[in-house]
C-alpha positions, 0 to 999 in steps of 0.5 A, a space after each residue: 909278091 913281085 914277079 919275073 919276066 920273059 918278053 914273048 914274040 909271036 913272028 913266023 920265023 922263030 929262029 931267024 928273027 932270035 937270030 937277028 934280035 940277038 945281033 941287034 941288041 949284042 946277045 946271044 942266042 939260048 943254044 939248044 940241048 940237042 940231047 935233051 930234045 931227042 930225049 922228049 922225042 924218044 919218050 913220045 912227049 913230042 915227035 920229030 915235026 916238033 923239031 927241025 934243025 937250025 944252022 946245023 943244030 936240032 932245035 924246037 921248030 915253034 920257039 926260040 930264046 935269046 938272053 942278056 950276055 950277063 943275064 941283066 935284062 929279061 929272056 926274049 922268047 920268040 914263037 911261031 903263030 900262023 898269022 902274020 902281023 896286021 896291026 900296029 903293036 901296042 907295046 914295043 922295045 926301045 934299044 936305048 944307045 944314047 942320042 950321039 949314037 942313035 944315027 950310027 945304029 939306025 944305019 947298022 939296024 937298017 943295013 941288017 934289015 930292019 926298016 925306018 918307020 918315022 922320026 919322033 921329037 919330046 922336048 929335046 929327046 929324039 929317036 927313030 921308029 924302025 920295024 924289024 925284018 917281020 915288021 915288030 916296030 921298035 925305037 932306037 933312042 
C-alpha cells in the first residue's frame, strides 16, 4: 500500500514561518475555519490558550498549514516546539527554479529574509544552500 504525505516543521513561529514558506514557494496559506475553532473551544475540547489570533483571524496557536495552489505537492505543516534549532537538519527542501533563475531567487529569498549558507558544484549542476528566517536550511537549485 503506498502512502500520502504532509512535510512537518518544528519552528517557534508557526504562523509566521507558514507565512513566509508560503510567499517563498508561491502557495497559500491553509485559512483558518474560525467558526470551527470556537465550536472545540465552546465544547471544551480545547481552551482559548489553545488559540491566538493571526493578522486579525482566530487561528490554532501551536500549527499552521500551507498548501500547493493546485494541491500538486504535499501540505506543509508547521508546529510549534519549545526548543530552538541546534543542529544541521538531516533532510531539507529544495525549491527547484532552473539553474538561469537560481541567482534572481536567492536575491528575492534573501531579501525576504532568508540567509546564504554556501554554494555547492556536481558535476555541471549547482545550487545555493540558503537557511530560512528560524535557520531551516534549504537549496534553491
Amino acid at each position: 500500500m503506498a502512502y500520502t504525505f504532509q512535510v512537518a516543521v518544528d519552528c517557534a513561529d508557526p504562523h509566521g514561518l507558514a507565512d513566509w514558506w508560503a510567499e517563498a514557494l508561491g502557495w497559500q496559506v491553509e485559512p483558518s475555519d474560525e467558526a470551527f475553532i470556537r465550536k472545540m473551544v465552546d465544547a471544551g475540547y480545547a481552551t482559548d490558550a489553545d488559540t491566538t489570533t493571526h493578522h486579525g483571524v482566530l487561528v490554532w496557536r501551536e500549527g499552521q498549514a500551507i498548501n500547493h495552489p493546485e494541491g500538486s505537492a504535499p501540505r506543509m505543516l508547521f508546529q510549534l516546539v519549545p526548543e530552538a534549532k541546534t543542529v544541521k537538519n538531516r533532510m531539507h527542501l529544495d525549491i527547484r527554479v532552473g539553474e538561469e533563475h537560481i541567482e534572481q531567487e536567492v536575491a528575492r529569498l534573501t531579501a525576504a529574509g532568508a540567509r546564504e549558507l554556501h554554494r555547492g558544484r556536481q558535476g555541471p549542476h549547482w545550487w545555493v544552500t540558503m537557511a530560512d528566517p528560524e535557520g531551516n536550511e534549504f537549496c534553491v537549485s
